[in-house]
C-alpha positions as CSV (number, residue, x, y, z in Angstrom):
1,X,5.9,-19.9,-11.9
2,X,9.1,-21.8,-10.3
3,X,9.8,-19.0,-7.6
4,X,13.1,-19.6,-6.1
5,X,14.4,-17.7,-3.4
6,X,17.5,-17.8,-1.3
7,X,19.2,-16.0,2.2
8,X,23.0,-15.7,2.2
9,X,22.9,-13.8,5.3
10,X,20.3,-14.6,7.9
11,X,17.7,-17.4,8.4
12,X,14.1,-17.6,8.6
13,X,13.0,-14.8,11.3
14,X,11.6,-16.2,14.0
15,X,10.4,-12.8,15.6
16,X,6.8,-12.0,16.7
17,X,7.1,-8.7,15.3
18,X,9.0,-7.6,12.2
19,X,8.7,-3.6,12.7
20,X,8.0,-2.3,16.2
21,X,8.1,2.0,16.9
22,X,7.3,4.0,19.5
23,X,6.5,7.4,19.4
24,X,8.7,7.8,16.2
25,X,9.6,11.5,15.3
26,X,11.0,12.9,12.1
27,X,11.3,16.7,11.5
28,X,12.2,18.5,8.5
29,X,12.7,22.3,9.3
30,X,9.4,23.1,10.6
31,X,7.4,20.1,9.6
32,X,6.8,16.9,11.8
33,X,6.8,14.4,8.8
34,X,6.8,11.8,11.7
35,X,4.8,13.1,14.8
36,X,4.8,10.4,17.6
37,X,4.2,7.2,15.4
38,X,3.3,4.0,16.5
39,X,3.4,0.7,14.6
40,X,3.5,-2.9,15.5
41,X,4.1,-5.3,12.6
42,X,3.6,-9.0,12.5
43,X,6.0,-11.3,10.9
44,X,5.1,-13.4,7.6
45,X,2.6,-11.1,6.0
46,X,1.8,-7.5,4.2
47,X,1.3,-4.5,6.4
48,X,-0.6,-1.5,4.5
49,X,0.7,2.1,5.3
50,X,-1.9,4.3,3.4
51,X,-2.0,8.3,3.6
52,X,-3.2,11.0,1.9
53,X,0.0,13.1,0.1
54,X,2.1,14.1,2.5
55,X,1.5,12.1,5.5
56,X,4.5,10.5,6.2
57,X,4.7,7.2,5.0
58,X,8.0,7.3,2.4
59,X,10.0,9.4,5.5
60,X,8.8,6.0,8.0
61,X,9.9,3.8,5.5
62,X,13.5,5.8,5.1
63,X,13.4,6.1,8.5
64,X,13.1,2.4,8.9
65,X,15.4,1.3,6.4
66,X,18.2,3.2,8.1
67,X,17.9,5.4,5.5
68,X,17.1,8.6,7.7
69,X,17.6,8.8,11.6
70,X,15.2,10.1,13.7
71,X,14.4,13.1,15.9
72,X,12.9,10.8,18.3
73,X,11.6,7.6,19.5
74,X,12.3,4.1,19.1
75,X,12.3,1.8,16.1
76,X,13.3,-2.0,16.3
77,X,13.4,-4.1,13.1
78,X,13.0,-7.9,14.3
79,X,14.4,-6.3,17.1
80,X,17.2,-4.5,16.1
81,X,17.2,-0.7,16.6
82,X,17.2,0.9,13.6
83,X,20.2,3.8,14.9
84,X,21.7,1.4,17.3
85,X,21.8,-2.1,15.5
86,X,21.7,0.2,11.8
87,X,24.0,-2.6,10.1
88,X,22.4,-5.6,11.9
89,X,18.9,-4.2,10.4
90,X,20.3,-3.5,6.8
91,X,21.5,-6.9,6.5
92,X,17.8,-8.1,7.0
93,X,16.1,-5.7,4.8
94,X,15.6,-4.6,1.1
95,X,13.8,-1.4,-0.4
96,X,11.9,-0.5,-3.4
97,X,11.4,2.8,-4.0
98,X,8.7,4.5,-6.1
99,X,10.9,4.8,-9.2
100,X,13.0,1.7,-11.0
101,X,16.7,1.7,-10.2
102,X,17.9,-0.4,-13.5
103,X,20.5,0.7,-15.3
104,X,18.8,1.2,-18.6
105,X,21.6,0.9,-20.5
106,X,22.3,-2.4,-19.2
107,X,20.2,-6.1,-20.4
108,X,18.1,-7.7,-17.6
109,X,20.8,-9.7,-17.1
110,X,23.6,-7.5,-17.2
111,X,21.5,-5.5,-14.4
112,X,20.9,-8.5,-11.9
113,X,24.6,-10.0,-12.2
114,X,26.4,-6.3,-11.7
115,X,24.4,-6.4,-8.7
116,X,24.8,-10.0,-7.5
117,X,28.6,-9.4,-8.1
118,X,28.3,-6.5,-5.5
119,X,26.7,-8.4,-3.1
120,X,29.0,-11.4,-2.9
121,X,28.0,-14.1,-5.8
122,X,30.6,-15.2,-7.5
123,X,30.5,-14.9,-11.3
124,X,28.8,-18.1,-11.9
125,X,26.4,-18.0,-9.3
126,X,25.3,-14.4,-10.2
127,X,24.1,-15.4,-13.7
128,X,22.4,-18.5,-12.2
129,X,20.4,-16.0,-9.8
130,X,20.3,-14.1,-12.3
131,X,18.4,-16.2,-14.7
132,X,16.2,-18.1,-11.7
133,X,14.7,-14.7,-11.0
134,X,14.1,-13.1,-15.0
135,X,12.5,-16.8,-15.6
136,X,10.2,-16.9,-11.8
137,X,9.2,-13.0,-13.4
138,X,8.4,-13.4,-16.6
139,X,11.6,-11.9,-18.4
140,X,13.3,-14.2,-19.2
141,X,12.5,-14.1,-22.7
142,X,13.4,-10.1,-22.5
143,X,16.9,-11.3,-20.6
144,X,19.3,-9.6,-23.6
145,X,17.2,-6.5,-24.3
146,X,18.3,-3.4,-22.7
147,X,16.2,-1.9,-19.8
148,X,15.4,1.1,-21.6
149,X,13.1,-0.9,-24.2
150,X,11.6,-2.6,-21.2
151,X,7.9,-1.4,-20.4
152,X,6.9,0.2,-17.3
153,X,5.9,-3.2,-15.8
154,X,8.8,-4.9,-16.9
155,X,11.0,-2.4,-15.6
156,X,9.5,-3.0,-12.4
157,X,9.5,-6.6,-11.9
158,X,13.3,-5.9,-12.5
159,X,13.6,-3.6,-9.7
160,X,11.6,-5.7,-7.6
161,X,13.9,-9.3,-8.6
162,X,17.0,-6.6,-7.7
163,X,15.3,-6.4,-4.5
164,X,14.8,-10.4,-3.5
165,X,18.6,-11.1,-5.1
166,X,19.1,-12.6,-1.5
167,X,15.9,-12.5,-0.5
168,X,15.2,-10.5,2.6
169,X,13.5,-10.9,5.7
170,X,11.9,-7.9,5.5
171,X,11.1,-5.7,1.8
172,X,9.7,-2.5,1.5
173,X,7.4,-1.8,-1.0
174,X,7.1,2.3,-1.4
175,X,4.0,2.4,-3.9
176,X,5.6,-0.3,-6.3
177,X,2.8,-0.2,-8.9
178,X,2.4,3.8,-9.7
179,X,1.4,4.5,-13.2
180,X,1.6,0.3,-14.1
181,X,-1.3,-0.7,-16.4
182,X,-4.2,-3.0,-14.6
183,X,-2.0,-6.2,-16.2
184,X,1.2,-5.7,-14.8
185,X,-0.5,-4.1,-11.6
186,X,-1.7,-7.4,-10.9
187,X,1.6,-9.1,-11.9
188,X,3.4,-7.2,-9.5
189,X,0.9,-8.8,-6.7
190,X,1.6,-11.9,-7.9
191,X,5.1,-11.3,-7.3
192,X,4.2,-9.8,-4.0
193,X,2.0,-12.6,-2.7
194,X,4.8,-15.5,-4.3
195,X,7.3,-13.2,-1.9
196,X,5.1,-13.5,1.3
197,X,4.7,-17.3,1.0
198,X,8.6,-17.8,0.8
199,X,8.5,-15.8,4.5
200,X,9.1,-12.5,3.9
201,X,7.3,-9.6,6.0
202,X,6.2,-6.9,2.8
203,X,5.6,-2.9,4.4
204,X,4.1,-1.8,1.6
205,X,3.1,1.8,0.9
206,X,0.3,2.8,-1.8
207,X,-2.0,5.5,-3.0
208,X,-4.2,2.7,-4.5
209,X,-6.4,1.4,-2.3
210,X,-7.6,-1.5,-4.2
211,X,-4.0,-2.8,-3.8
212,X,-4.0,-2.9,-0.3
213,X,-7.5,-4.0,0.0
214,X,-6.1,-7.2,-1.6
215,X,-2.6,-7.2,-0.4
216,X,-2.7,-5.9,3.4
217,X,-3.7,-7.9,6.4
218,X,-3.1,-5.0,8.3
219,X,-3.7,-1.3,7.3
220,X,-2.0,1.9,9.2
221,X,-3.7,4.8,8.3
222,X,-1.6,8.3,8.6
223,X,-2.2,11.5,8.7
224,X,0.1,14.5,9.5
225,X,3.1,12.2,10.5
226,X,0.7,10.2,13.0
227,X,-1.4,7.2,12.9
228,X,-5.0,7.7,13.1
229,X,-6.4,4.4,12.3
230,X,-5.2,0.6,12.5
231,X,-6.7,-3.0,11.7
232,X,-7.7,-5.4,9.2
233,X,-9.5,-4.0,6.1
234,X,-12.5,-5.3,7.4
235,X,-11.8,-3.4,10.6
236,X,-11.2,-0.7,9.1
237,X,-14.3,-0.5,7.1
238,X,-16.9,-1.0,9.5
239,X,-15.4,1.3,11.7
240,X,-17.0,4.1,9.1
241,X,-20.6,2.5,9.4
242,X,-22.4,-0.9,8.3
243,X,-22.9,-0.9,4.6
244,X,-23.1,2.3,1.7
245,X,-26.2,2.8,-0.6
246,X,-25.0,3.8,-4.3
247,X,-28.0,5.4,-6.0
248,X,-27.9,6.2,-9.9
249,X,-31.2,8.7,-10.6
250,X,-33.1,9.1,-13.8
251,X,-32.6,12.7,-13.8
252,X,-29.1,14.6,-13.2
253,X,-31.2,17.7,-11.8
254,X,-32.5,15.8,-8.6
255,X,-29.2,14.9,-7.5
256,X,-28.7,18.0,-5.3
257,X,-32.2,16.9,-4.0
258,X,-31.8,12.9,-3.1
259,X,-28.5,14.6,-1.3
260,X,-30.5,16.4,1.0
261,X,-33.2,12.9,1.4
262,X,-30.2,10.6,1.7
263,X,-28.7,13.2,4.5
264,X,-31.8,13.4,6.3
265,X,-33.1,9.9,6.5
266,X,-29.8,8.2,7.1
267,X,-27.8,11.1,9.2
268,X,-24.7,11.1,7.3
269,X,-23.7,13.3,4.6
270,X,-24.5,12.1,0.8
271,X,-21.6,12.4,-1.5
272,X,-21.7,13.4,-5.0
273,X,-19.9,11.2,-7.5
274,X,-18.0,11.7,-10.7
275,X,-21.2,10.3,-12.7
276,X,-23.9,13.3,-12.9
277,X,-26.6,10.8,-11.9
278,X,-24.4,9.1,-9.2
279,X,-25.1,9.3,-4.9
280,X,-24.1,7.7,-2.4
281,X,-24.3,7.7,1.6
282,X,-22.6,6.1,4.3
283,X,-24.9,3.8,6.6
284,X,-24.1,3.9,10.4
285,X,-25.5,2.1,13.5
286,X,-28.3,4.5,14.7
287,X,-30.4,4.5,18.4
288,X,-33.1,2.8,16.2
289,X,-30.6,0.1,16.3
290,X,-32.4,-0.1,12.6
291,X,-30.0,-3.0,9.7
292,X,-28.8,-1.4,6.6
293,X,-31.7,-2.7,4.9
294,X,-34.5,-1.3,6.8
295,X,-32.3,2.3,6.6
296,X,-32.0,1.7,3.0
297,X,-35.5,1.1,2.6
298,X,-36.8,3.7,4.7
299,X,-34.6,6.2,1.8
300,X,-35.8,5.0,-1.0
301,X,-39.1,5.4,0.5
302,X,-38.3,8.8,1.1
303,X,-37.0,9.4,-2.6
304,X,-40.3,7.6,-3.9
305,X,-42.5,10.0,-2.2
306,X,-41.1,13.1,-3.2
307,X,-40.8,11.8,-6.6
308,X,-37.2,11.3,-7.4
309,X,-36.5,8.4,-9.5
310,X,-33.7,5.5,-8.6
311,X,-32.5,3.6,-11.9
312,X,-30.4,1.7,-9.7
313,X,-29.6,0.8,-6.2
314,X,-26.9,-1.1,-4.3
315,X,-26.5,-2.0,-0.8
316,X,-22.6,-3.1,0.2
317,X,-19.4,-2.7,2.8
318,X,-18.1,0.8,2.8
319,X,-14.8,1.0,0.8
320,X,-11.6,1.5,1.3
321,X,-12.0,4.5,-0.2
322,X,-14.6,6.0,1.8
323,X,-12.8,4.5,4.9
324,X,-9.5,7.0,3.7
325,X,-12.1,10.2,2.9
326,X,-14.0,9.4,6.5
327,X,-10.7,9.9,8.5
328,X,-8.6,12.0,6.6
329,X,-11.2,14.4,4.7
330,X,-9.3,13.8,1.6
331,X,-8.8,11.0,-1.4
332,X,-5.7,9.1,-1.2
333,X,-2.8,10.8,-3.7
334,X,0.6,10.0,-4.5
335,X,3.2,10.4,-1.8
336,X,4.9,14.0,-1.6
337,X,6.1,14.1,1.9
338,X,9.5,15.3,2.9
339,X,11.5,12.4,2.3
340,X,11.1,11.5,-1.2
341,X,11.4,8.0,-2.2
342,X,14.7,6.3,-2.8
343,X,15.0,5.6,-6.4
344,X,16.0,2.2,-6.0
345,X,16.5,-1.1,-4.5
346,X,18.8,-1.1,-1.4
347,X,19.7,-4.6,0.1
């Protein structure tokens, strides 16, 4: 793809940090959407914000955006305080919410010059920008078709173009793939990763964790308005234990059974999956000071002896997923929390 990209407003930033808050507080009624949160974003890369529903992370990101003022604390984009320097920060920053903003009555075109119109392009600049960013994301070919016969993914690389129309220093991301097929998933990561290149700083939010497994190179993890974990993926998943065993058994009826074996041997609770046959345990550092393997090994032995039969056995890094249900007691879901998300792209 010929990415093109383009700042009418500001330069390159040259700050350490692109978001930097300090015990950031956001109340609606009685609930503490924000309680006390504290972030530290580099520049030039994607920053994960993962929670279970609820937790907080569309009110930080509105919060952030200018889009909502806070009860408390301090927030500082490149910085700029988000109450104080509001204007300074919205020149810097774009945001995608969870749902696409097109006009659906409107072509791909039609969409992307209204909107370059409004922020300063003349007329033919607009359709040059215009037709740079439907060719860099795949639509150009779609260019005179209204929005509403666009597909879900389409629609969304058109929110996301309506996003970069003067490409920001900053872009927020609020779960910009929910309910996009694996393909256009992974086109929109494309797009993501072509963005960070070019020098933009992406806060992206998501509720799958594969996506910021292979997007973030930083992960906040929030709970109940506050953080409760931070670091690298990697970080993040040995902090939960050195590797997981995945055990499929010959017979359904012994699952309950390698459970309790799995528990015992390795001193962590065995989880159940969604195939009947399907277990598997967390493995953590014990006073034996015992590898994965030898733990491993000594559970199968175990499962041999009292005659429970493994079909299959693997040995690898905990997941994201088991990372999010070890802190939070609960599977990442969509976001629900106070502030819903902006349905659309503001720059």
């Amino acid at each position: 793809m010929n990415w093109h990209f383009e700042r009418k407003m500001m330069g390159r930033p040259t700050d350490d940090l692109a978001i930097e808050t300090s015990g950031l507080i956001k109340v609606f009624g009685t609930t503490r959407a924000l309680d006390g949160i504290d972030l530290r974003v580099p520049s030039g890369a994607v920053y994960g914000l993962l929670g279970p529903n609820g937790a907080g992370k569309t009110t930080a990101v509105k919060v952030l955006a200018t889009l909502l003022r806070p009860d408390g604390g301090e927030a500082r984009v490149f910085g700029r305080d988000v109450v104080r320097d509001a204007n300074s920060v919205r020149g810097r920053v774009s945001l995608t919410g969870q749902y696409a903003s097109v006009d659906e009555d409107l072509t791909g075109t039609e969409n992307l010059v209204l909107l370059a119109r409004l922020l300063g392009y003349n007329k033919a600049s607009a359709r040059e920008r215009a037709a740079q960013l439907l060719e860099a994301f795949g639509l150009a070919e779609a260019a005179g078709r209204q929005a509403k016969k666009y597909s879900g993914g389409m629609r969304r690389r058109l929110d996301i173009a309506a996003s970069i129309l003067n490409t920001p220093d900053l872009l927020f991301l609020d779960e910009p793939t929910t309910g996009l097929d694996p393909r256009s998933r992974s086109q929109v990561w494309d797009i993501v990763r072509a963005v960070v290149a070019h020098g933009t700083t992406v806060l992206l939010t998501t509720q799958y964790l594969e996506e910021a497994d292979r997007l973030a190179g930083r992960i906040a993890v929030i709970d109940h308005g506050q953080v409760i974990a931070e670091g690298t993926p990697g970080q993040l998943k040995s902090s939960i234990g050195v590797g997981t065993v995945h055990l499929r058994l010959r017979d359904a009826s012994q699952r309950a059974e390698a459970q309790q074996v799995l528990s015992l041997v390795l001193k962590t609770p065995a989880l159940a999956e969604a195939e009947p046959v399907a277990v598997s345990a967390r493995i953590s550092e014990d006073s034996r000071e015992l590898g994965a393997a030898e733990q491993a090994s000594q559970a199968l032995a175990e499962l041999n002896r009292r005659g429970i039969v493994v079909d299959d056995f693997s040995l690898g890094q905990p997941s994201l997923d088991e990372v999010f249900l070890a802190l939070t007691d609960r599977p990442a879901q969509p976001n629900g929390d106070p502030a819903t998300a902006t349905k659309g792209a503001a720059a």
